[in-house]
N, C-alpha and C positions, 0 to 999 in steps of 0.2 A: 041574713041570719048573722046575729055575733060570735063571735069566737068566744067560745069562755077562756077565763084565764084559770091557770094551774092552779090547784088547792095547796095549804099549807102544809096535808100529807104529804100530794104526789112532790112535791119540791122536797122534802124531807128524805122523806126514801130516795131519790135522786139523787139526793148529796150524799147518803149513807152510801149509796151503790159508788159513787166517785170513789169517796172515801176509801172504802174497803178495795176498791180494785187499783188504786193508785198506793195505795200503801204494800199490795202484792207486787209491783212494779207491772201491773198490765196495764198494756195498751187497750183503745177503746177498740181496736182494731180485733183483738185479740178475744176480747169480749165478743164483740159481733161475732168471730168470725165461728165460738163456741154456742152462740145460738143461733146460729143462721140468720144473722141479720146482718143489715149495715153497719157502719159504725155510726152514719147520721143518725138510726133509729138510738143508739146507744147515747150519743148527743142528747137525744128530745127526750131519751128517762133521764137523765142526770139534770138537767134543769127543770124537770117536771111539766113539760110541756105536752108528754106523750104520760099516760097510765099505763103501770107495770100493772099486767093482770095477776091473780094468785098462782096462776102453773106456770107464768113467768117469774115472777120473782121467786118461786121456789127452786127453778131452772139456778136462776144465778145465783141463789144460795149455796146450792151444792158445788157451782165453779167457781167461788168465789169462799167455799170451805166456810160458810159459817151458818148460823141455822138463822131461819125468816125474820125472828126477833131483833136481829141484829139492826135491822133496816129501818125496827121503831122505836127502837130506844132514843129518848129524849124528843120524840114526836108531840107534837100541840097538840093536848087532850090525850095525850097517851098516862097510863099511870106504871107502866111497868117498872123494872128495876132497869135504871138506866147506871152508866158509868162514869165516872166523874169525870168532866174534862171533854168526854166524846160531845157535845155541841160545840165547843172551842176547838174540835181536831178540824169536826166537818166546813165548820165556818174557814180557817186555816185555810184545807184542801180545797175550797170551794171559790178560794182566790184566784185569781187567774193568773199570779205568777210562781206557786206555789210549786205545780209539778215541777219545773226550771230550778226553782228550790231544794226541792226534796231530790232530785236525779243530780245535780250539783254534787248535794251534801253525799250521797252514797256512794258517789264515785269517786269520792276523797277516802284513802286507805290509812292516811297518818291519826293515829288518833291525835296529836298534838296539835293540826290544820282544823282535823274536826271542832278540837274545844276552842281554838283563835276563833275559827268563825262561828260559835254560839255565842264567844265571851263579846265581839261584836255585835251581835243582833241583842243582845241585852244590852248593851252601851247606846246603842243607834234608839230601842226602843225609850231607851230612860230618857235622850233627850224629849225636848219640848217644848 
């Protein structure tokens, strides 16, 4: 029997769930460990490997404080009102050195360190 491979939804919501619970600063651990699961199960939704059912992802909606909508804005074949930018956040967060990134930059208190290392990742990005 084949394995099917993840639909373009379930990958979608997956990285919206990264998204949203990495920009709260939660761990996947932490996610698991609020719906009684692994954190591997938390893994296989974030790359879409495993299907968030509906009374699950409404679960993580509520711990995750945002409502179900959240998770399809800017989905393929979705038409709702999406946010500017949010497929550019998710793609971002969906990097795999990102978290390292984003936990870096927060735990920098100067704002003066914070704007040096933006005015560099604009300098680094511009070359070419």
């Amino acid at each position: 029997m084949q394995q099917k491979s993840p639909s373009p939804i379930d990958r979608h919501i997956g990285r919206r769930v990264r998204v949203r619970r990495t920009l709260l600063g939660m761990s996947q651990e932490r996610l698991a460990e609020a719906l009684g699961l692994t954190f591997q199960q938390i893994q296989k939704y974030e790359k879409g490997a495993n299907r968030i059912g509906a009374s699950r992802l409404l679960q993580i909606a509520s711990i995750l404080d945002v409502g179900v909508e959240f998770f399809f804005e800017d989905a393929p074949g979705f038409s709702g009102s999406g946010h500017a930018g949010a497929s550019t956040m998710a793609e971002f967060l969906a990097s795999p050195d990102s978290d390292r990134l984003v936990r870096g930059f927060l735990r920098l208190k100067d704002d003066e360190a914070r704007k040096r290392v933006v005015d560099l990742v604009d300098w680094l990005a511009s070359l070419r």
